[in-house]
Backbone of each chain as ProteinMPNN parsed JSONL, in Angstrom:
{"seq_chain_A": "XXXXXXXXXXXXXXXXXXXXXXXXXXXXXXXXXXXXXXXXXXXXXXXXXXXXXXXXXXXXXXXXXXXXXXXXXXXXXXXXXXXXXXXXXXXXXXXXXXXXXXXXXXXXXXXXXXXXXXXXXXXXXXXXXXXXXXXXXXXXXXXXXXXXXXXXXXXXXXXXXXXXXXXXXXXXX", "coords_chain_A": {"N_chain_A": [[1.301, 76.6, 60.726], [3.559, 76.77, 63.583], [6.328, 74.855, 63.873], [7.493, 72.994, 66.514], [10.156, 72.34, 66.848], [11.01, 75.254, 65.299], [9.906, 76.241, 67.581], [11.131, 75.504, 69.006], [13.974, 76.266, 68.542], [13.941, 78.883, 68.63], [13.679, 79.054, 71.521], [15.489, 78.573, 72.26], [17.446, 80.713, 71.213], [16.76, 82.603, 72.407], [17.396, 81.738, 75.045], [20.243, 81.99, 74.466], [20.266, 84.841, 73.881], [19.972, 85.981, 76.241], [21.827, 85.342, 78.562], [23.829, 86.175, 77.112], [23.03, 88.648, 77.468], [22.913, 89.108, 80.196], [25.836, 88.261, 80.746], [27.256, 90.407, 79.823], [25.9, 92.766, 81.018], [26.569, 92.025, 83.777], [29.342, 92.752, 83.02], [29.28, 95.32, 82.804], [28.328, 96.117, 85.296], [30.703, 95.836, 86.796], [32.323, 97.424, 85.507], [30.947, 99.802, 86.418], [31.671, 99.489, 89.35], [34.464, 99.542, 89.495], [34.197, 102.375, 88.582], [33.121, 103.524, 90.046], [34.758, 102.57, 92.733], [37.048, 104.604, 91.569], [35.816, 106.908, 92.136], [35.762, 106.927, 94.802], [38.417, 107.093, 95.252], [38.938, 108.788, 94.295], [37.362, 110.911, 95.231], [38.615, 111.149, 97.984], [41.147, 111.396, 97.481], [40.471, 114.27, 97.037], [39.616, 115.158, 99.323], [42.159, 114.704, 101.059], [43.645, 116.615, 99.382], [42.57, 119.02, 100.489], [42.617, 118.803, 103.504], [45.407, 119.46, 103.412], [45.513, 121.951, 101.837], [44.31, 123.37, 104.083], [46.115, 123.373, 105.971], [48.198, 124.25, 105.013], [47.346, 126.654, 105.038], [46.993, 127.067, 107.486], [50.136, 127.35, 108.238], [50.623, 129.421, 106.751], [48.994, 131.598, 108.138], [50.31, 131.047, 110.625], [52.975, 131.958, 109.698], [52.648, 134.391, 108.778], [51.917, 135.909, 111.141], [54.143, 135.476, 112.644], [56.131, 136.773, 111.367], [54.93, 139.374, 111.447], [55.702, 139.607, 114.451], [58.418, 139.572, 114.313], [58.917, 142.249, 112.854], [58.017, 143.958, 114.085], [59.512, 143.551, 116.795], [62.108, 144.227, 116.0], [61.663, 146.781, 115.24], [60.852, 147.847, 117.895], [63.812, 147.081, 118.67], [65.188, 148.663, 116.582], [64.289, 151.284, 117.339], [64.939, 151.566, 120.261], [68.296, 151.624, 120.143], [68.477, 153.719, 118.37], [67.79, 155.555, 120.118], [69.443, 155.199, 122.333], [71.561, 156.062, 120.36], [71.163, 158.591, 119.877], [71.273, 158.861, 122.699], [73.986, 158.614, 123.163], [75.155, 160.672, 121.432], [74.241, 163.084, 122.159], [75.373, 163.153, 124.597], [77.941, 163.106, 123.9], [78.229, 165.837, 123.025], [77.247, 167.425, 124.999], [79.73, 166.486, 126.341], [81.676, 167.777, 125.043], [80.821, 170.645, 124.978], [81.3, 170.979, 127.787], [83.785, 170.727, 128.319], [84.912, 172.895, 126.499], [84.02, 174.84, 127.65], [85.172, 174.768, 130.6], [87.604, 174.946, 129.64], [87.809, 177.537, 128.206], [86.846, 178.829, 130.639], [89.299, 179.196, 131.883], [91.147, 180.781, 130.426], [89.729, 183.031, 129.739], [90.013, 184.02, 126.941], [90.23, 184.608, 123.608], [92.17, 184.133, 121.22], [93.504, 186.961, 120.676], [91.401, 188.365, 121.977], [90.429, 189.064, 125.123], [88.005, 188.233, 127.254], [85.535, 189.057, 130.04], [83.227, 188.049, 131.189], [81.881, 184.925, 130.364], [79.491, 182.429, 129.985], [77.378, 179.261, 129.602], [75.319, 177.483, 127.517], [73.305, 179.152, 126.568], [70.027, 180.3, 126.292], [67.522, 181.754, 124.504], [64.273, 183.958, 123.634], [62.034, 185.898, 121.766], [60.228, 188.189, 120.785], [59.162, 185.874, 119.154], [61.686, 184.651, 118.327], [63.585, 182.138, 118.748], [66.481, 181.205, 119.954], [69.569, 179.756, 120.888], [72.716, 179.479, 122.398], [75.544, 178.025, 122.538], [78.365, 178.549, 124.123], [78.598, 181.797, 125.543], [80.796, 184.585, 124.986], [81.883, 187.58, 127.025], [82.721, 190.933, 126.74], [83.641, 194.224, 127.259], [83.601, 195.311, 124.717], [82.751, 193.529, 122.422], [81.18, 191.012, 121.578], [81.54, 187.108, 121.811], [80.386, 183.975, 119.856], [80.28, 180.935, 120.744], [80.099, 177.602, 119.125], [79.973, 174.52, 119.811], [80.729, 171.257, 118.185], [80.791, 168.095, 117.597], [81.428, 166.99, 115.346], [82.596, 169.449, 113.251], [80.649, 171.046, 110.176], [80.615, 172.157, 106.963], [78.554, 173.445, 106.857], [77.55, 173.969, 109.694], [79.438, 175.877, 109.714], [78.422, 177.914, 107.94], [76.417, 178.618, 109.438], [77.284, 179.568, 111.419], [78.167, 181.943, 111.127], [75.91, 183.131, 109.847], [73.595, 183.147, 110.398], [73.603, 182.704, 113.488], [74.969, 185.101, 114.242], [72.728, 186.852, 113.385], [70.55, 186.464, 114.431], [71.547, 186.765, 117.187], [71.538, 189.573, 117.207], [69.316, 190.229, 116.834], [68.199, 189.59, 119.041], [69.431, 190.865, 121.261], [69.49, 193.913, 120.532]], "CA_chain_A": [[1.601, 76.234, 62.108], [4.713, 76.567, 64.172], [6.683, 73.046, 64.48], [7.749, 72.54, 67.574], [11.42, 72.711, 66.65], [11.11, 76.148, 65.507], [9.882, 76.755, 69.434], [13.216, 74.955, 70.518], [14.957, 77.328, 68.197], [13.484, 80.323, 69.178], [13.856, 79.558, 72.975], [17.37, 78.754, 72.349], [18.407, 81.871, 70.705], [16.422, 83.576, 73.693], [18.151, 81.431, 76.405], [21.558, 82.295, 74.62], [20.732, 85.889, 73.936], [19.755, 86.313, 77.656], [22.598, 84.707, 78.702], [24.762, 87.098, 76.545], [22.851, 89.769, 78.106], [23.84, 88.179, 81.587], [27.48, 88.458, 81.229], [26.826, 92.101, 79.25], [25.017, 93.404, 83.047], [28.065, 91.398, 84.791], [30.598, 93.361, 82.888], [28.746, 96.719, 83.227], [28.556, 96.154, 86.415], [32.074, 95.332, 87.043], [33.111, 98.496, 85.025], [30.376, 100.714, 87.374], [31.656, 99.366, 90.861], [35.552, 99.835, 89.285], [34.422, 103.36, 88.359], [32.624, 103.647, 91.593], [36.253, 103.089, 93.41], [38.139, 105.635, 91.269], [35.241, 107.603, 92.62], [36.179, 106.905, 95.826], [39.833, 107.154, 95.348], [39.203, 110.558, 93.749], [37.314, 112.357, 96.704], [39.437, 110.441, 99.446], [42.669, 112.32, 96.959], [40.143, 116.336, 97.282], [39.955, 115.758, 101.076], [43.596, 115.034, 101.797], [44.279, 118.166, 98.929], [41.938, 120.172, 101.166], [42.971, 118.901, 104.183], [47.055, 119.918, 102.894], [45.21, 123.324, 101.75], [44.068, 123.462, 105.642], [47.331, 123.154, 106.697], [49.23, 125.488, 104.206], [46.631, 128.167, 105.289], [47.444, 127.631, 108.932], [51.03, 127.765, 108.372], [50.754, 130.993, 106.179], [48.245, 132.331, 109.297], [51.358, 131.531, 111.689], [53.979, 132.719, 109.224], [52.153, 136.406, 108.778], [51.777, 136.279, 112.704], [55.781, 135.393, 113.15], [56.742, 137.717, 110.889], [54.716, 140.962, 112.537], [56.533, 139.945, 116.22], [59.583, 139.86, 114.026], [58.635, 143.565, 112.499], [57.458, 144.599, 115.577], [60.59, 143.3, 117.69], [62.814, 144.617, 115.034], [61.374, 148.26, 115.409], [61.622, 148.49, 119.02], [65.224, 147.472, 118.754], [65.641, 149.965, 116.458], [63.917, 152.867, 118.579], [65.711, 151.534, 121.69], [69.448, 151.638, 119.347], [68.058, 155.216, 118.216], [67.399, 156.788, 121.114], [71.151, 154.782, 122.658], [72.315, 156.725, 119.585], [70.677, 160.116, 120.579], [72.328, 159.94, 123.973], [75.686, 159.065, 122.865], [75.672, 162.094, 120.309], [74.024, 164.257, 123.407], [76.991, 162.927, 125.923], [79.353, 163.711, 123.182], [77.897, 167.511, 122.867], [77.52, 167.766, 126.562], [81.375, 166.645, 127.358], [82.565, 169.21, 124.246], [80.927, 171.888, 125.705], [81.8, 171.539, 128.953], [85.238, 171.01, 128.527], [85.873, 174.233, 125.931], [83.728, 175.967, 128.547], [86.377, 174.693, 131.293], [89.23, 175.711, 129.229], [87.578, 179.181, 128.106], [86.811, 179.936, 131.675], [90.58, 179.558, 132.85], [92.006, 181.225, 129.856], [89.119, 183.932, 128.894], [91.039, 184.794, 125.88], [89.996, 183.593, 121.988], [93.164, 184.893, 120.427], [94.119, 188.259, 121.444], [90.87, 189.043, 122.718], [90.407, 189.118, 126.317], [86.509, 188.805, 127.892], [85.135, 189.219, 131.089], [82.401, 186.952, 131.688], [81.497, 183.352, 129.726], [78.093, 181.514, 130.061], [76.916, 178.244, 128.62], [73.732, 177.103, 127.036], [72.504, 180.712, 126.693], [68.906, 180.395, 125.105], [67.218, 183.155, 124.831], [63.21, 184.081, 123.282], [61.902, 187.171, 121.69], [59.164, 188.147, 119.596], [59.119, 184.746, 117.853], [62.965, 184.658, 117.894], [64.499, 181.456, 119.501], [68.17, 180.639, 119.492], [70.2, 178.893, 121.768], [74.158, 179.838, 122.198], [76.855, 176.819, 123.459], [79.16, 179.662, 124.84], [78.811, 183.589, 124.916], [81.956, 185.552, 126.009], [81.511, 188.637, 126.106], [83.855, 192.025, 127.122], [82.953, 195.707, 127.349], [83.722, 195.737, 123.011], [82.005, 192.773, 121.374], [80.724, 189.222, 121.763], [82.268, 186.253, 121.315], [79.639, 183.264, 120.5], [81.32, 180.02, 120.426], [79.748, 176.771, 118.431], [80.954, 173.473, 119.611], [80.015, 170.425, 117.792], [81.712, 166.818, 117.8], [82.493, 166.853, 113.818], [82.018, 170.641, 112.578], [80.72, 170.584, 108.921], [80.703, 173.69, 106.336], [76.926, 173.825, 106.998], [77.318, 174.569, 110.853], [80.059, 177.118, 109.588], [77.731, 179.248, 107.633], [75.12, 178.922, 110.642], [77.696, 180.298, 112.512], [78.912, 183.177, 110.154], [75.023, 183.98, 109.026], [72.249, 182.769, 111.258], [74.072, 182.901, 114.758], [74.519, 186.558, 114.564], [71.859, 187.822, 113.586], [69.566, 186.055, 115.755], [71.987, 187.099, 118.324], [71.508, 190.846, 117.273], [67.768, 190.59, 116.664], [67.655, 189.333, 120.771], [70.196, 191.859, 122.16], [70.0, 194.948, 119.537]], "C_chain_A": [[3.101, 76.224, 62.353], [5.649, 75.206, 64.721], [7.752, 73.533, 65.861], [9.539, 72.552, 67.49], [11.439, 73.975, 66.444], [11.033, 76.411, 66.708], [11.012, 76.923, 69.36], [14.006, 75.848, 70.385], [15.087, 78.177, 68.783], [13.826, 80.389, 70.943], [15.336, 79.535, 73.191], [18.162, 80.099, 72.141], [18.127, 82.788, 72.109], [17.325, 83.258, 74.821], [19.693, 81.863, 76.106], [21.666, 84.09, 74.784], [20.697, 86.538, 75.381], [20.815, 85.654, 78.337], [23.741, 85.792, 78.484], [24.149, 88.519, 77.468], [23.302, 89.987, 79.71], [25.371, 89.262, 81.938], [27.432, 89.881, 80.543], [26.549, 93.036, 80.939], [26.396, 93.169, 83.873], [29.191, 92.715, 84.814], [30.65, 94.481, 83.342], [28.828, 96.824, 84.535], [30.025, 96.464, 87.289], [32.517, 96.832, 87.048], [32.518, 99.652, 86.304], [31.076, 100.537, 88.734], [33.438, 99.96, 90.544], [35.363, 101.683, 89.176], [33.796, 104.263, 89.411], [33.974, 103.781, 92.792], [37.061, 104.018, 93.218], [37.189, 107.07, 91.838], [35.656, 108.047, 93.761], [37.613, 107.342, 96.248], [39.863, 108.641, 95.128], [38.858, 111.48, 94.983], [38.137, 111.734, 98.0], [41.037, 111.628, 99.001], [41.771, 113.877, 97.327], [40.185, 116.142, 98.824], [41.607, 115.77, 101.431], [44.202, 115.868, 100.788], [43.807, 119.172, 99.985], [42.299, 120.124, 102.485], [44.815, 119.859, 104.414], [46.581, 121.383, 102.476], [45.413, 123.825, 103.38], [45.615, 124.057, 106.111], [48.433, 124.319, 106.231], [48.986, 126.644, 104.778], [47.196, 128.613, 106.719], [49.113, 127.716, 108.994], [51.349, 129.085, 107.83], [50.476, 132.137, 107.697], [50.011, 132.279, 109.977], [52.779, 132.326, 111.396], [53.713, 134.051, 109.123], [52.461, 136.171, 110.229], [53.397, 136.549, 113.187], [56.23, 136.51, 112.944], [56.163, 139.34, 111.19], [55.176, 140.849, 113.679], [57.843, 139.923, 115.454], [59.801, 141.579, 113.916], [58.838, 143.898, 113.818], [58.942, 144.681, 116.83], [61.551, 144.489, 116.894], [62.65, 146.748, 114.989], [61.476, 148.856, 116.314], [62.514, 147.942, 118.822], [65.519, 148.545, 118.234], [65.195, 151.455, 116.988], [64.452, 152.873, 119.423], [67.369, 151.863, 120.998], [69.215, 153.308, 119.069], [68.223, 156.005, 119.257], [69.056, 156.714, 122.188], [71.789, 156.153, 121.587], [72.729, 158.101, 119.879], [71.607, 160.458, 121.678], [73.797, 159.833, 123.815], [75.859, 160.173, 122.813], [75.624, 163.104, 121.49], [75.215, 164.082, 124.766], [78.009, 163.14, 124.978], [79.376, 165.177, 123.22], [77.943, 167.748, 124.0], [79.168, 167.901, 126.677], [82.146, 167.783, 126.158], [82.279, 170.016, 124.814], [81.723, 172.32, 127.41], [83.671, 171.463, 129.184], [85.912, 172.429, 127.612], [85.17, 174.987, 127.168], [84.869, 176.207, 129.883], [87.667, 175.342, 130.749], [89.042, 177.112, 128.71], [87.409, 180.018, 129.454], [87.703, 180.001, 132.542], [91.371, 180.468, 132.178], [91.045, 182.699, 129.591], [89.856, 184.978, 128.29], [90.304, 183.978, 125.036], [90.97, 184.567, 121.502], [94.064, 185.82, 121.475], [93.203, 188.544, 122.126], [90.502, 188.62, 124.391], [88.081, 189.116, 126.443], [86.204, 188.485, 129.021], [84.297, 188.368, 131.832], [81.788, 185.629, 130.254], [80.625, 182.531, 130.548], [78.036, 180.899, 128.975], [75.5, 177.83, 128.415], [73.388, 178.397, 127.637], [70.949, 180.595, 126.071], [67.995, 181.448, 125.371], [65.769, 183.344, 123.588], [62.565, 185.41, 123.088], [60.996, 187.554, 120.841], [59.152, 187.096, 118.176], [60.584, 183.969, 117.658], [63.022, 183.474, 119.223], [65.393, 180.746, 119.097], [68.757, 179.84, 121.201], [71.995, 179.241, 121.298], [74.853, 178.641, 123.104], [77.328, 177.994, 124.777], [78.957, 180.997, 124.433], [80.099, 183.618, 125.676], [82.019, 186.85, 125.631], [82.701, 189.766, 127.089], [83.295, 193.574, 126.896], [82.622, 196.244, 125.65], [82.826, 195.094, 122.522], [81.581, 191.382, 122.666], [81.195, 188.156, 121.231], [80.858, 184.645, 121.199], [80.468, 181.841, 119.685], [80.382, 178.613, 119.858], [80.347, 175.575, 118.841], [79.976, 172.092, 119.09], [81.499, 169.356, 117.787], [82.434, 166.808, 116.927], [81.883, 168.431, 113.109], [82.001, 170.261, 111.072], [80.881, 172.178, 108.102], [79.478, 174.084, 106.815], [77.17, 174.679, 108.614], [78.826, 176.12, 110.856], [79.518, 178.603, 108.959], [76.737, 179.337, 108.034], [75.879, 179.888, 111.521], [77.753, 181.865, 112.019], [77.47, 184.233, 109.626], [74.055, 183.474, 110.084], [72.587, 183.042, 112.63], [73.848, 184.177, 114.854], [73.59, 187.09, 114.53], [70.412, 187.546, 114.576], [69.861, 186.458, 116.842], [71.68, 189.047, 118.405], [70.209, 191.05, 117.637], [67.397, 190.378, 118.179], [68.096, 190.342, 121.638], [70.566, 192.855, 120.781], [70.561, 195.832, 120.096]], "O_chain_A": [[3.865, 75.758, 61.508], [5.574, 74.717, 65.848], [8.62, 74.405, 65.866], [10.026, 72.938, 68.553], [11.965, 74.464, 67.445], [12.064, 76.876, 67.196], [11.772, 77.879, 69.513], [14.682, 76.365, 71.275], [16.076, 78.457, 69.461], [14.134, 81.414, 71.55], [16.095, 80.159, 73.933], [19.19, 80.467, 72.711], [18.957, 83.463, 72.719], [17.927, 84.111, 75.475], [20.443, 82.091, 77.055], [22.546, 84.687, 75.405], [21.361, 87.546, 75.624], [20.124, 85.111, 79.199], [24.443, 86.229, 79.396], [24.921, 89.281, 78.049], [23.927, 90.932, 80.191], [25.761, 90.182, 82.657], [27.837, 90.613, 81.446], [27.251, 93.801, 81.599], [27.076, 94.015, 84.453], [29.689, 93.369, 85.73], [31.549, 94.911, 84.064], [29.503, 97.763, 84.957], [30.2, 97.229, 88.237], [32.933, 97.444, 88.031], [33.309, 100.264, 87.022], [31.08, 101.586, 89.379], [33.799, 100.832, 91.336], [36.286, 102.354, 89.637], [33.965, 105.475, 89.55], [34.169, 104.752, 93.523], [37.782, 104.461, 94.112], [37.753, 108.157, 91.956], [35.926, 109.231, 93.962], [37.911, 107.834, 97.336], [40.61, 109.475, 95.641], [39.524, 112.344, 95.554], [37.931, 112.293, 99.077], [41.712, 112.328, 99.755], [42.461, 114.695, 97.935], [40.78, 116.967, 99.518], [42.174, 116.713, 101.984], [45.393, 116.062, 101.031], [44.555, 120.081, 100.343], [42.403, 121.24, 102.994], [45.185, 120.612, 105.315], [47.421, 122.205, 102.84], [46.368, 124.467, 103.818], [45.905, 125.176, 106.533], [49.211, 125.007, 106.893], [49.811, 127.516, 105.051], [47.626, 129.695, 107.119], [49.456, 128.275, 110.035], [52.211, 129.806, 108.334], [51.205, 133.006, 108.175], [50.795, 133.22, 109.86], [53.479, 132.982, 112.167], [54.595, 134.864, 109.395], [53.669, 136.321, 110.417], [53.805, 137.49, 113.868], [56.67, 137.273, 113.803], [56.9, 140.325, 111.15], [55.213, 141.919, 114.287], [58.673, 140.435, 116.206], [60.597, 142.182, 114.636], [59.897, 144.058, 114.426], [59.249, 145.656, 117.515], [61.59, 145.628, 117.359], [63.481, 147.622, 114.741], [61.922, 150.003, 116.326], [62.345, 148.552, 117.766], [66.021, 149.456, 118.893], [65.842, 152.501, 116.947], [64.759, 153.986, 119.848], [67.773, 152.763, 121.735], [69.936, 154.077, 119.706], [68.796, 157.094, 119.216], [69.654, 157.687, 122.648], [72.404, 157.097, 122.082], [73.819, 158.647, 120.054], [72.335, 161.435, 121.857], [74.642, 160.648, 124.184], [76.463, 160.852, 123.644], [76.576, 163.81, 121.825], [75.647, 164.883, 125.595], [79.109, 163.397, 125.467], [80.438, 165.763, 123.428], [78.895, 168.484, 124.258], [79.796, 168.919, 126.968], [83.088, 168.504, 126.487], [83.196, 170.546, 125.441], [82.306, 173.279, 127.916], [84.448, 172.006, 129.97], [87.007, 172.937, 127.853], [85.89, 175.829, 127.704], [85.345, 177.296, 130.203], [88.496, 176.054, 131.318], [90.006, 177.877, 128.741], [87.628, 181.219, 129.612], [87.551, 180.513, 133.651], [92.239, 181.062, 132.817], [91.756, 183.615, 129.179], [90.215, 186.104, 128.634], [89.792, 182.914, 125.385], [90.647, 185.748, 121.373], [94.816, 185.639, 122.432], [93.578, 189.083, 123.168], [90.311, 187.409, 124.507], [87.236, 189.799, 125.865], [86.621, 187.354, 129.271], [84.576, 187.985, 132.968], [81.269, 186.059, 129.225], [80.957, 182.023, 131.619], [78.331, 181.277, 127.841], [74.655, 177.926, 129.305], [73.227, 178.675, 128.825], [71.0, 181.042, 124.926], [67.81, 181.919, 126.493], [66.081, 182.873, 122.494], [62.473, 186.131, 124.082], [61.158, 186.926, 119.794], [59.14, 187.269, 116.958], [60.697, 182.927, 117.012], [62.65, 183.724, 120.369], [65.368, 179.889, 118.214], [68.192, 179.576, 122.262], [72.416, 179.243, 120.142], [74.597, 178.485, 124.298], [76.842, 178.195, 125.89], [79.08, 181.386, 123.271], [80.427, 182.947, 126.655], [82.148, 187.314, 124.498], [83.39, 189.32, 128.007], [82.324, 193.724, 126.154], [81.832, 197.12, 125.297], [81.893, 195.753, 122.065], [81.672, 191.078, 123.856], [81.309, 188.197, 120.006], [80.401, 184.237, 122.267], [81.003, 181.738, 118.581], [79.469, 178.676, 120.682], [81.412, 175.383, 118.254], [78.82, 171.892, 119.463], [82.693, 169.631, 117.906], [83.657, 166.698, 117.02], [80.805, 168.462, 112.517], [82.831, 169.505, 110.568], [81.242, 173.186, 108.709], [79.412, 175.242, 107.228], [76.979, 175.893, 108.68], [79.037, 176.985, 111.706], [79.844, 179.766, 109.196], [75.885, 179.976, 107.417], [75.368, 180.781, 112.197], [77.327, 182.803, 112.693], [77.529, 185.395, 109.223], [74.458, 184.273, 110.93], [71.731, 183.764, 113.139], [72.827, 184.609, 115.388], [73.287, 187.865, 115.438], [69.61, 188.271, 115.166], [68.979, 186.644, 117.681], [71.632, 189.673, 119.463], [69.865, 191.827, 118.527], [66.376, 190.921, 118.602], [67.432, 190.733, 122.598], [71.582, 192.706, 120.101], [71.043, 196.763, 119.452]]}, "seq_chain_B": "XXXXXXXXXXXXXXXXXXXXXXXXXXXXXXXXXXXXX", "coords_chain_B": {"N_chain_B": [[84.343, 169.217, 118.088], [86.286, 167.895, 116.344], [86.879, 167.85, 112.718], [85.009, 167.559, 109.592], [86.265, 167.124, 107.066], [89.564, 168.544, 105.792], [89.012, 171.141, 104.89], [86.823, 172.192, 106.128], [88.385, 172.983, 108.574], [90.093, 174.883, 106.739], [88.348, 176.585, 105.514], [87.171, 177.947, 107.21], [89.387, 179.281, 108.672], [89.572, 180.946, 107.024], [87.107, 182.567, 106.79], [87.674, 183.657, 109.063], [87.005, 182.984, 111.798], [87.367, 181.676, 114.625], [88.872, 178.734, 115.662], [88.595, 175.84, 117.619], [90.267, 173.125, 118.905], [90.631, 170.018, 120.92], [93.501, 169.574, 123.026], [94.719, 167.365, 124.758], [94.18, 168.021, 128.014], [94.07, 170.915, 127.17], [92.844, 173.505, 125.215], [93.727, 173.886, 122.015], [93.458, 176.998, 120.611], [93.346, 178.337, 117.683], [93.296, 181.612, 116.476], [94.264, 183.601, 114.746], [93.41, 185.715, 112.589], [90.988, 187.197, 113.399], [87.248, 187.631, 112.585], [84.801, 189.779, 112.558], [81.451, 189.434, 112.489]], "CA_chain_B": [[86.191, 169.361, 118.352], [87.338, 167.87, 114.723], [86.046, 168.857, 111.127], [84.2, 166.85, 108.451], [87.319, 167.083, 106.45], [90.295, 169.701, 106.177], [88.283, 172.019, 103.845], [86.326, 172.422, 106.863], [89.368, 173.831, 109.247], [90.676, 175.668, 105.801], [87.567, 177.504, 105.503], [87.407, 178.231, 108.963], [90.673, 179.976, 108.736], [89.123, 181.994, 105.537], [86.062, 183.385, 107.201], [88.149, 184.326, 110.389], [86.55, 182.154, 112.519], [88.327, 181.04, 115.475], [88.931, 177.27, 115.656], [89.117, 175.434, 119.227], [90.227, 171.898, 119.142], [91.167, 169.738, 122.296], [94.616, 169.113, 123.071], [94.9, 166.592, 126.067], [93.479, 168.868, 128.925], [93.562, 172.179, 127.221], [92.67, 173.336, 124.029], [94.5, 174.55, 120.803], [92.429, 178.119, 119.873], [93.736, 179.193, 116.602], [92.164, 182.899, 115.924], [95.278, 184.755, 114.081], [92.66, 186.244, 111.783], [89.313, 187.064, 113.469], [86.531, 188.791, 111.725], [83.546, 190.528, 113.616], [80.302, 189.605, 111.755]], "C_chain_B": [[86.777, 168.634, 117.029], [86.277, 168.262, 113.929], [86.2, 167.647, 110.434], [85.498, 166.61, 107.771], [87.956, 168.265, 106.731], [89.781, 170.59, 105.384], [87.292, 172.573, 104.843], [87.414, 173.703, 107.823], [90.011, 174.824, 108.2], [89.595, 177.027, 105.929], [86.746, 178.547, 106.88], [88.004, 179.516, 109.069], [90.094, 181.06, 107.399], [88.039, 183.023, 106.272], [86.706, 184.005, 108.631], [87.356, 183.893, 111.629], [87.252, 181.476, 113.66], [87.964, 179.609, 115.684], [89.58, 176.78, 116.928], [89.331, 174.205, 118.747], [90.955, 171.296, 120.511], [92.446, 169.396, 122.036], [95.0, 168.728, 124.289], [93.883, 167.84, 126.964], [93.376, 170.135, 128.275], [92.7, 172.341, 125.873], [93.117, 174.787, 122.978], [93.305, 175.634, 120.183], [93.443, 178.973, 118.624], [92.824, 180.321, 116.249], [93.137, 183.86, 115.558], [94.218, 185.744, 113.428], [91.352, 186.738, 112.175], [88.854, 187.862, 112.748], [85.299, 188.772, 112.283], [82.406, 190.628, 112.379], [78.807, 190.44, 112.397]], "O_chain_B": [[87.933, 168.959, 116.758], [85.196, 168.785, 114.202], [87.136, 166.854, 110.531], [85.862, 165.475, 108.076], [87.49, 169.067, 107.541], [90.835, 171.068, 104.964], [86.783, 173.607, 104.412], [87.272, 174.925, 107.776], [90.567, 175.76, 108.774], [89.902, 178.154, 106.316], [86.024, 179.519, 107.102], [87.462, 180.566, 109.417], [90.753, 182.082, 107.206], [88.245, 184.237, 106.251], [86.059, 184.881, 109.205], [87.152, 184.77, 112.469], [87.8, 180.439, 113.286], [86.785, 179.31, 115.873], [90.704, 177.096, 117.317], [88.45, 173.945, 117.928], [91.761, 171.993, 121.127], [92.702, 168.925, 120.927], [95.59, 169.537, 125.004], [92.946, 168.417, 126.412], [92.441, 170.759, 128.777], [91.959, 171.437, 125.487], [92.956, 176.004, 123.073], [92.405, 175.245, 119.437], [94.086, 180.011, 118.784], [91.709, 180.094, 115.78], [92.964, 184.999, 115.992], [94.295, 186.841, 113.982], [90.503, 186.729, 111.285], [89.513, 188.745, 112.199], [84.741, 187.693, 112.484], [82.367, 191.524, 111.536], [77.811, 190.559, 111.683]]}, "name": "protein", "num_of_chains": 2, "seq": "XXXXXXXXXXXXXXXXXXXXXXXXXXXXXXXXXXXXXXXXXXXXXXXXXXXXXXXXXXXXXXXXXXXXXXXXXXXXXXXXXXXXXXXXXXXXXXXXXXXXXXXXXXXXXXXXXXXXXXXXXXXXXXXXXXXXXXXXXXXXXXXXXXXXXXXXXXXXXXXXXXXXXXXXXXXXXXXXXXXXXXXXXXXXXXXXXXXXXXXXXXXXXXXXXX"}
């Protein structure tokens, strides 16, 4: 038989180990609701990363966007600057010609030779053949064809010396 | 009415090329030398 003190024992060890189990649950607990906040703390920190993603993205979006009206601006200036450029160069070629043409058609002389009549912007089309002459001057002997450019280079010297003529022959043989 | 450099107006003067440049209202035609291509 079981004496009656053993019981006591036995319920004692139970009431302490349940007891111990108690504050055991407590602690667990404790640790779960603590690891429950870093939970919390953690996705509260991925939304305001994702929200700060958000934000990066839409400043990238408006930085590409800026930077094609920059491009974009930036290209018509330079086509509008270009084409400024163009007519300079073409009002520089215009006022050369017309001023050697002015001073060839008071003097019509190049040197010694003497010629009779001087025309400008001659252009002229012929089985495939098109040239374009600044100045002809021409005289009962030869032809005079005159080249004016703003800055002559060697290149437009052996256009003149090799390509001018004979284009000019191949139109008027 | 000017040249790239003087190697430009030199060679000018080589091929017999007559050379106009402006001089105030008129203009300076150097053609001592021409040559009929």
């Amino acid at each position: 038989m079981v004496s009656f003190e053993k019981i006591n024992n036995i319920l004692n060890r139970v009431s302490l180990l349940q007891e111990e189990n108690a504050k055991s649950f407590k602690i667990t607990d404790e640790k779960f609701k603590e690891t429950n906040e870093k939970f919390k703390e953690t996705e509260q920190r991925f939304k305001e990363t994702e929200q700060r993603f958000k934000e990066t993205d839409e400043r990238f979006k408006e930085n590409v966007e800026s930077f094609k009206a920059f491009k974009e601006e930036n290209r018509r200036i330079l086509k509008e600057l270009s084409q400024n450029l163009g007519g300079i160069g073409n009002s520089n070629g215009d006022y050369a010609e017309e001023f050697f043409y002015n001073t060839l058609l008071k003097t019509k002389k190049l040197g010694h030779v003497k010629c009779d009549a001087l025309e400008k912007n001659v252009r002229f089309s012929k089985k495939g053949i098109h040239d374009e002459f600044d100045l002809v001057m021409i005289n009962g002997y030869s032809v005079a064809l005159v080249e004016t450019k703003y800055k002559a280079n060697l290149e437009h010297l052996e256009k003149l010396t090799t390509k001018k003529p004979n284009s000019f022959r191949s139109l008027f043989p | 009415m000017s040249f790239e450099s003087p190697k430009v107006e030199e060679e000018a003067k080589r091929l017999g090329v007559a050379i106009l440049k402006p001089d105030g209202n008129h203009a300076e035609i150097i053609a001592d030398n021409l040559t009929a291509y």
